[in-house]
C-alpha positions as MATLAB code, in Angstrom:
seq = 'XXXXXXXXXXXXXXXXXXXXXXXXXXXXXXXXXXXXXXXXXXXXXXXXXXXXXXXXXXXXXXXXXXXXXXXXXXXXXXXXXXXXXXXXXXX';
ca = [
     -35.951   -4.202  -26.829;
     -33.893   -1.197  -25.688;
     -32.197   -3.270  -23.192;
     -30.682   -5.735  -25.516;
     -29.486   -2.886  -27.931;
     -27.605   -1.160  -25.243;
     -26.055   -4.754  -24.470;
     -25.024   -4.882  -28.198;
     -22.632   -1.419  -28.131;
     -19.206   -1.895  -26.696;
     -19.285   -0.893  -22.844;
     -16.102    1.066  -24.066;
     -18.136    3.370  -26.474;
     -20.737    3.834  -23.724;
     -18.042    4.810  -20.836;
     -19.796    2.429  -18.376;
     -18.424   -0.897  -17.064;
     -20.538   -4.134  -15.717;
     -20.361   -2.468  -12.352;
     -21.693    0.985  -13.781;
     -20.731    4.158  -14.881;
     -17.067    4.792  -14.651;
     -14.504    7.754  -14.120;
     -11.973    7.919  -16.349;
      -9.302    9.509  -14.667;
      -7.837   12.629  -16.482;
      -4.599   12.207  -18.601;
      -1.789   14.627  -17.085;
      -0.168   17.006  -19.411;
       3.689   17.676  -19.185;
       2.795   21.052  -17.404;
       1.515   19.324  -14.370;
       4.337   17.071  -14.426;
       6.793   20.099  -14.146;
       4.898   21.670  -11.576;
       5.104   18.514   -9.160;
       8.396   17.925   -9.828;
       9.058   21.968   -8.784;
       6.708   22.063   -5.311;
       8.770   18.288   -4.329;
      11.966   20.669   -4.457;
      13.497   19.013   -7.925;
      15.110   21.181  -10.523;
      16.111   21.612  -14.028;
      19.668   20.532  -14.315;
      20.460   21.029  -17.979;
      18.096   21.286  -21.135;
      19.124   20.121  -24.606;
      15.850   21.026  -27.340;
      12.869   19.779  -25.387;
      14.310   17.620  -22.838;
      14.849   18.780  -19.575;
      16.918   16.566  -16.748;
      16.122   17.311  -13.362;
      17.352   16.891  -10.231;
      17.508   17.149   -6.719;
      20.700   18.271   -4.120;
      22.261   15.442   -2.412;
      20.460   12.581   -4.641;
      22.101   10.882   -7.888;
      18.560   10.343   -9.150;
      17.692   11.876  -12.477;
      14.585   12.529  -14.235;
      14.267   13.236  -18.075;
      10.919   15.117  -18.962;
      10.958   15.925  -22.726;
       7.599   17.460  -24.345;
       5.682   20.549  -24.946;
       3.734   21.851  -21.956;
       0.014   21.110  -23.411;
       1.368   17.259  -24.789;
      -0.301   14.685  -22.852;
       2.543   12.693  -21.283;
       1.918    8.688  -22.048;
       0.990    6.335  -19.491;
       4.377    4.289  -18.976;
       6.311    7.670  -19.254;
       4.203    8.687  -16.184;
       4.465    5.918  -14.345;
       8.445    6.287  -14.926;
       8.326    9.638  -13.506;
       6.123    8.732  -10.689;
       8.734    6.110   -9.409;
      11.793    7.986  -10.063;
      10.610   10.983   -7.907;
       8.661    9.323   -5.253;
       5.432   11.445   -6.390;
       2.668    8.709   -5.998;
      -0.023   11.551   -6.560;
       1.106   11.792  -10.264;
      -1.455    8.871  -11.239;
];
């Protein structure tokens, strides 16, 4: 009987999957963002309230980061960021 109410809860609620348990992967927080972006030798250009554009010497490329440190940065934001810079760690 236990079987068949475990089947009845979302696999969502329970954190497992039809292959098993899962790991969720962590979201990132703008603070580990800036970090990156500083140890792959990119920059704060300018700053305007909470958006920072950085930058790197001898590239055109330009990165906007705008949120507080402890915000969780979104998941298409992210993947923005991760293409613009190159970072491929940053998932």
């Amino acid at each position: 009987m236990l079987v068949g109410a475990l089947r009845s809860i979302p696999s969502k609620r329970l954190g497992v999957s039809a292959r098993g348990p899962t790991l969720r992967k962590m979201p990132k927080k703008y603070r580990e963002i800036r970090l990156a972006l500083r140890d792959a030798g990119w920059a704060v250009l300018r700053q305007r309230g909470s958006h920072e554009v950085w930058g790197r010497s001898g590239e055109t490329a330009r990165i906007v980061v705008a949120g507080k440190d402890s915000d969780t940065v979104p998941v298409g934001t992210l993947s923005s960021i991760r293409r613009a810079s190159g970072l491929e760690h940053l998932r």
